[in-house]
C-alpha positions as CSV (number, residue, x, y, z in Angstrom):
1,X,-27.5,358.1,-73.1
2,X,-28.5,360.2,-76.0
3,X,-25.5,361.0,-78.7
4,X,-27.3,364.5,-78.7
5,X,-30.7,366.7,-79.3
6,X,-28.7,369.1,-82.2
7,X,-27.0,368.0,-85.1
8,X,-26.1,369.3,-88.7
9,X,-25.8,373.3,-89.1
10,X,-27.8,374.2,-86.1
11,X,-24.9,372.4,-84.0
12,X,-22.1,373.8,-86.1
13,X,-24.1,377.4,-85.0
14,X,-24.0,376.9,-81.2
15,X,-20.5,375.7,-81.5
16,X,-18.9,378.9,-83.2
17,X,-20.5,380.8,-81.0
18,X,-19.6,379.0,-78.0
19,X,-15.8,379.1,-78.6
20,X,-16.1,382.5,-79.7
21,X,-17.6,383.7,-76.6
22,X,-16.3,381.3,-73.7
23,X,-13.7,379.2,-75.7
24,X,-10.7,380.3,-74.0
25,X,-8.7,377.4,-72.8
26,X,-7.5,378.1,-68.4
27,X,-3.6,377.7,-69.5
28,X,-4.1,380.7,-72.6
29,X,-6.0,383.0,-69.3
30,X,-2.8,382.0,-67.6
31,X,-0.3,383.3,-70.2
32,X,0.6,379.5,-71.1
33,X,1.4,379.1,-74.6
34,X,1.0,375.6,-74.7
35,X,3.5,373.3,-76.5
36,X,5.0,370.2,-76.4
37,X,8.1,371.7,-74.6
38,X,9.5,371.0,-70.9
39,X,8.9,374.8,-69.7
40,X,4.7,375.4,-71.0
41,X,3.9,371.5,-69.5
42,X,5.9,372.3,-66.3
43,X,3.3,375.5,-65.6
44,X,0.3,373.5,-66.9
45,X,0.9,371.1,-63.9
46,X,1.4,374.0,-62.1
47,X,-2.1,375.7,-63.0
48,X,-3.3,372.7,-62.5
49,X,-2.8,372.2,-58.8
50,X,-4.2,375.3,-58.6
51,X,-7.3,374.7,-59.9
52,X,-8.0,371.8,-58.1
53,X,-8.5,373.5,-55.0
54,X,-12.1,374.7,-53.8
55,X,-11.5,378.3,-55.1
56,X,-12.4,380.7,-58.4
57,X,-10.8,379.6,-61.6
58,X,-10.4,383.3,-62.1
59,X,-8.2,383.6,-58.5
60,X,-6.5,380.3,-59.6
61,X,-5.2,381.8,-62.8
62,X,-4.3,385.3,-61.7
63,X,-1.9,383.0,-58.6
64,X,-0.5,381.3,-61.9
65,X,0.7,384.3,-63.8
66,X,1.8,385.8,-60.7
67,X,4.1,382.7,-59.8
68,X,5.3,383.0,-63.4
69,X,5.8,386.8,-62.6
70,X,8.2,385.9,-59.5
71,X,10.5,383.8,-61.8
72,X,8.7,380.5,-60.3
73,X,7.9,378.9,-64.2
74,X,10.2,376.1,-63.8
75,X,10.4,373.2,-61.5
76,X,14.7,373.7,-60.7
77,X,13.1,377.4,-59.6
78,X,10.0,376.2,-58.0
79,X,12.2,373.5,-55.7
80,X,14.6,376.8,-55.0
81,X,12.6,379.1,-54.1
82,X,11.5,379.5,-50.0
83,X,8.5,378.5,-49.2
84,X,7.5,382.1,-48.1
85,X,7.9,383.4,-51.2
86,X,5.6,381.1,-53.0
87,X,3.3,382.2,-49.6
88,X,4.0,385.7,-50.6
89,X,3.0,385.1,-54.5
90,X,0.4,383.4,-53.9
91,X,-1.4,385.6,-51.1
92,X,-0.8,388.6,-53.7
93,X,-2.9,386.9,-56.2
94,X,-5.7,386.7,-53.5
95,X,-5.0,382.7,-53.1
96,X,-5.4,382.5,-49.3
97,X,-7.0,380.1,-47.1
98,X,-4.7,377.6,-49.5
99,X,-2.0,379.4,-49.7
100,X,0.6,377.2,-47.0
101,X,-0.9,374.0,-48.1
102,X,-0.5,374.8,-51.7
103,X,3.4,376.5,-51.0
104,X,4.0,373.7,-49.8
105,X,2.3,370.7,-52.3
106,X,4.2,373.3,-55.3
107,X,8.0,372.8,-53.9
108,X,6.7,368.6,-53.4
109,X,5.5,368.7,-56.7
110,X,9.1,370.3,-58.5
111,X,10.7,368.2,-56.6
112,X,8.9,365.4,-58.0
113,X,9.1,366.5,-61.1
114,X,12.6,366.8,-61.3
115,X,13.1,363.2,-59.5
116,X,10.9,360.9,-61.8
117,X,10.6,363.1,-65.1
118,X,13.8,365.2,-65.1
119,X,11.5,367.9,-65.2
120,X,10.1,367.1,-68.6
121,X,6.6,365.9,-68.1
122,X,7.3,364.8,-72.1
123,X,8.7,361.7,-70.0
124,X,5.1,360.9,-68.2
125,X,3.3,360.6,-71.7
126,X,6.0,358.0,-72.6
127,X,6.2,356.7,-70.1
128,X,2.2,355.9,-69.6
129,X,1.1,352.7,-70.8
130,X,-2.8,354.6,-71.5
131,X,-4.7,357.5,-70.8
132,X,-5.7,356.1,-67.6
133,X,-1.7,355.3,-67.0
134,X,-1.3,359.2,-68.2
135,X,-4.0,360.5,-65.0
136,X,-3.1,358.1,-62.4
137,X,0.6,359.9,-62.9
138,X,-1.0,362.9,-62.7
139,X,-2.6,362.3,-59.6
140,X,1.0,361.1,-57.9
141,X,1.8,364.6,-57.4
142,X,1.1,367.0,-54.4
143,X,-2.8,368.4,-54.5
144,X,-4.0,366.8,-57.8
145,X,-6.9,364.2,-58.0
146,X,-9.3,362.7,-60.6
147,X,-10.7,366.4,-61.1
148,X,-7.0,367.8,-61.6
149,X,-6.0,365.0,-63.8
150,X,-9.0,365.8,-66.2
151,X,-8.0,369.6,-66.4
152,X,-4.7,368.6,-67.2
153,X,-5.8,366.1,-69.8
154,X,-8.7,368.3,-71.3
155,X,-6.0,371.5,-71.8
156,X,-3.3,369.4,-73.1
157,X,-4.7,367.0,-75.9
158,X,-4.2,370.0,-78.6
159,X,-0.3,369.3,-78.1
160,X,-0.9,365.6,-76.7
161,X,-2.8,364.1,-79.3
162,X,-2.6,360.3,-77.8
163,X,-5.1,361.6,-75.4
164,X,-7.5,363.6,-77.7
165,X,-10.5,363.4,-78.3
166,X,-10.1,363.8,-74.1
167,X,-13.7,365.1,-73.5
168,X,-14.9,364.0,-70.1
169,X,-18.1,363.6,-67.9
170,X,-18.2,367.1,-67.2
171,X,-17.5,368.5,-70.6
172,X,-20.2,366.2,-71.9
173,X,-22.6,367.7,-69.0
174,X,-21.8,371.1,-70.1
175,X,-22.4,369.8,-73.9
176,X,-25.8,368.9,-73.0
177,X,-26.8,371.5,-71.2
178,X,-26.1,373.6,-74.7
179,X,-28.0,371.1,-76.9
180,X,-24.7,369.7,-78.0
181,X,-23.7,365.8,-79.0
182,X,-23.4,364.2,-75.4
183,X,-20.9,361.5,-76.6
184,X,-17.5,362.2,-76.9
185,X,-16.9,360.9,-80.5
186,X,-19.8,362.6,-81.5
187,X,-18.6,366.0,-80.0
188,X,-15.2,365.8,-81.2
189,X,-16.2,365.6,-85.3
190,X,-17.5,369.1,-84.8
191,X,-14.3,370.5,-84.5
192,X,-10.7,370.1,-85.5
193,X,-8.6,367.8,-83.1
194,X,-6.3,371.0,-82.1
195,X,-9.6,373.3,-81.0
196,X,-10.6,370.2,-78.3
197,X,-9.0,371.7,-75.6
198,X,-10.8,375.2,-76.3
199,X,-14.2,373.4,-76.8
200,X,-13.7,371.2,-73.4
201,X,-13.0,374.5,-71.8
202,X,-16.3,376.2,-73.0
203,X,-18.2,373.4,-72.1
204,X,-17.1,373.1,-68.8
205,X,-17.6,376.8,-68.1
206,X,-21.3,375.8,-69.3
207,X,-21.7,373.5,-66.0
208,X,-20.2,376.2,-64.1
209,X,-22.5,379.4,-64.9
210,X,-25.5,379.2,-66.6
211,X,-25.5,382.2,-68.1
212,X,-22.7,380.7,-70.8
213,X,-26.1,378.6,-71.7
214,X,-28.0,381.4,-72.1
215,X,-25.7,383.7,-73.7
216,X,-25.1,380.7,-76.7
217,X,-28.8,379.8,-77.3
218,X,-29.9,383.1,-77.1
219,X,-27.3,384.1,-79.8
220,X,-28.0,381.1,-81.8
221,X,-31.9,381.4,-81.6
């Protein structure tokens, strides 16, 4: 595989402009402010299991903020609540079609939460022997695979560093498709370690609508 087609200033270019334009991370859309705290982890996994479904990203996050907006941001009031009023949240957000099956993988996934990590997800990283250790954890609870496990991990290595650089096969797709380094190493050194998760973001949305592509090269000439 080639390490990229762009280097030097040229590259530097198409990266300002890409995380100017399209670098907002899914957890910021959501009203996460990420840290390294019990609470902002808790509704990452959240978001998480959201996305992993086969729906929008954009109907995804608007179900997030309106599960934070019904008091549902922490797994002791996820586990509490009924399961009709996660239905309810979620069908106001325009989540439907999922919306029983993911009520219901939600309360599961507080629940285990609460049982193996106390509710602090701070636990899993220690816990984890790797970064494959770290996904296969991940994918234990209710409704999140390989693809969940790799939002999770792109979002979070800004306040998980022992992941970073966490750029994966679809963030180097989307890199290529810009004319960016398609090797990980190579496409981390054109940023600082804390904008990874905004560039893995950008890049994905790359693979996802073309006119992101366009919209960067164009700009960049």
């Amino acid at each position: 595989m080639s390490t990229g087609r762009t280097t030097g200033r040229k590259a530097e270019r198409l990266v300002k402009v890409l995380l100017d334009r399209h670098g907002r991370t899914y957890a910021d859309q959501a009203g996460i402010v990420l840290r390294d705290t019990p609470a902002p982890l808790y509704r990452l996994l959240v978001l998480t299991t959201l996305l992993s479904a086969r729906i929008r990203a954009g109907v995804a996050v608007a179900a997030a903020t309106e599960l934070w907006a019904s008091g549902l941001g922490t797994p002791e009031r996820m586990r509490a609540s009924q399961h009709r009023a996660r239905v309810a949240a979620l069908g106001r957000a325009g989540y439907r079609r999922f919306d029983e099956r993911t009520a219901t993988m939600l309360g599961d996934g507080a629940e285990l939460a609460l049982q193996t990590y106390h509710g602090d997800l701070r636990r899993l990283l220690v816990a984890a022997d790797s970064v494959a250790d770290v996904r296969k954890r991940l994918e234990e609870f209710p409704g999140i695979g390989p693809a969940g496990s790799d939002i999770f991990c792109r979002e979070v290595q800004g306040v998980w560093p022992d992941l970073a650089p966490y750029l994966d096969q679809r963030v180097l797709v989307g890199a290529r498709s810009l004319g960016l380094p398609d090797s990980s190493a190579a496409l981390a050194r054109l940023v600082e370690p804390e904008t990874l998760p905004r560039l893995a973001a950008a890049c994905v949305r790359a693979t996802l609508d073309e006119r992101v592509v366009t919209d960067v090269r164009d700009a960049v000439g």
